[in-house]
N, C-alpha and C positions, 0 to 999 in steps of 0.2 A: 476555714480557720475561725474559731471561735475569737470574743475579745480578751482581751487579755490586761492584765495589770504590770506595765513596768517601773521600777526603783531604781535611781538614779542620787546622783550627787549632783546639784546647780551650781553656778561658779563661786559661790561664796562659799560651797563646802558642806552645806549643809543640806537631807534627805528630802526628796522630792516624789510621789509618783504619778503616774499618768494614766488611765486607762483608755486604750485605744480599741477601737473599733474593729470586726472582722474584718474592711479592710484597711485596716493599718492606719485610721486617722484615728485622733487624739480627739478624743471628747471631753475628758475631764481633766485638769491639772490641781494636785492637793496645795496644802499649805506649804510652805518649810519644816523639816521637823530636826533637830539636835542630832537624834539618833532612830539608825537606822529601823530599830526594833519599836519606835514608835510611828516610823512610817509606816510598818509591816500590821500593828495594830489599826492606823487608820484605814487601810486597803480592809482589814478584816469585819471592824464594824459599817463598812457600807455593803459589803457582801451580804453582811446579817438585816442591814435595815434594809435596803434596797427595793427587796419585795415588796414590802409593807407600804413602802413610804409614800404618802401622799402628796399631790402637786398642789403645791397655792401661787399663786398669779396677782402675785402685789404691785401689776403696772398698771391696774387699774383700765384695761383698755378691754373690752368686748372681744373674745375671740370670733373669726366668723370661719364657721364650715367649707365654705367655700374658697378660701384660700389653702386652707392646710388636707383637703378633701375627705379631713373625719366629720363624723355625726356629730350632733351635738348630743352630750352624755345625756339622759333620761334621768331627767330629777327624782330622788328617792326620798324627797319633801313630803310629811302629808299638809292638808289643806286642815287649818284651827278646826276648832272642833267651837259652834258657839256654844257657850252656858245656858241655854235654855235649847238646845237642841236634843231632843230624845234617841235617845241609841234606833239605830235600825236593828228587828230584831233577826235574830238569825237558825237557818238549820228549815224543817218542815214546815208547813203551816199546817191549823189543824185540819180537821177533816169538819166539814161542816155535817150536821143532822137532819 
């Protein structure tokens, strides 16, 4: 079973969804919304960003590999460039005579 999105009413009545896990835990709980058809929008724009969306880690605390048993991501940083540093140059070198 894939995960799936359920829509519900909470006790005060008002629109609620959840998206649970293939197996059937609840990972995410939305806002409240008035009406159902804007729950049904909320479910829809995370469907749409979800892919894309990237993680930021505003707890300020160091992840360590070793706890959670991923790599640590490979930085796609480059290193400054100084102002008085000459290009390397690139492609053949000549042929000397």
């Amino acid at each position: 079973m894939a995960a799936k999105f359920t829509v519900f009413k909470d006790k005060s009545g008002q629109y609620r969804f959840n998206l649970k896990a293939a197996n059937g835990e609840i990972i995410a709980t939305s806002e409240s919304y008035s009406e159902k058809k804007s729950a049904l929008k909320g479910i829809a724009s995370i469907v749409k960003s979800a892919p894309v969306a990237k993680i930021v880690d505003d707890t300020g605390e160091a992840e360590s590999p070793s706890k959670t048993g991923a790599k640590p991501a490979a930085s796609k940083a480059k290193a400054p460039v100084k102002a008085d540093a000459a290009p390397k140059p690139r492609g053949r070198k000549p042929k000397s005579e």
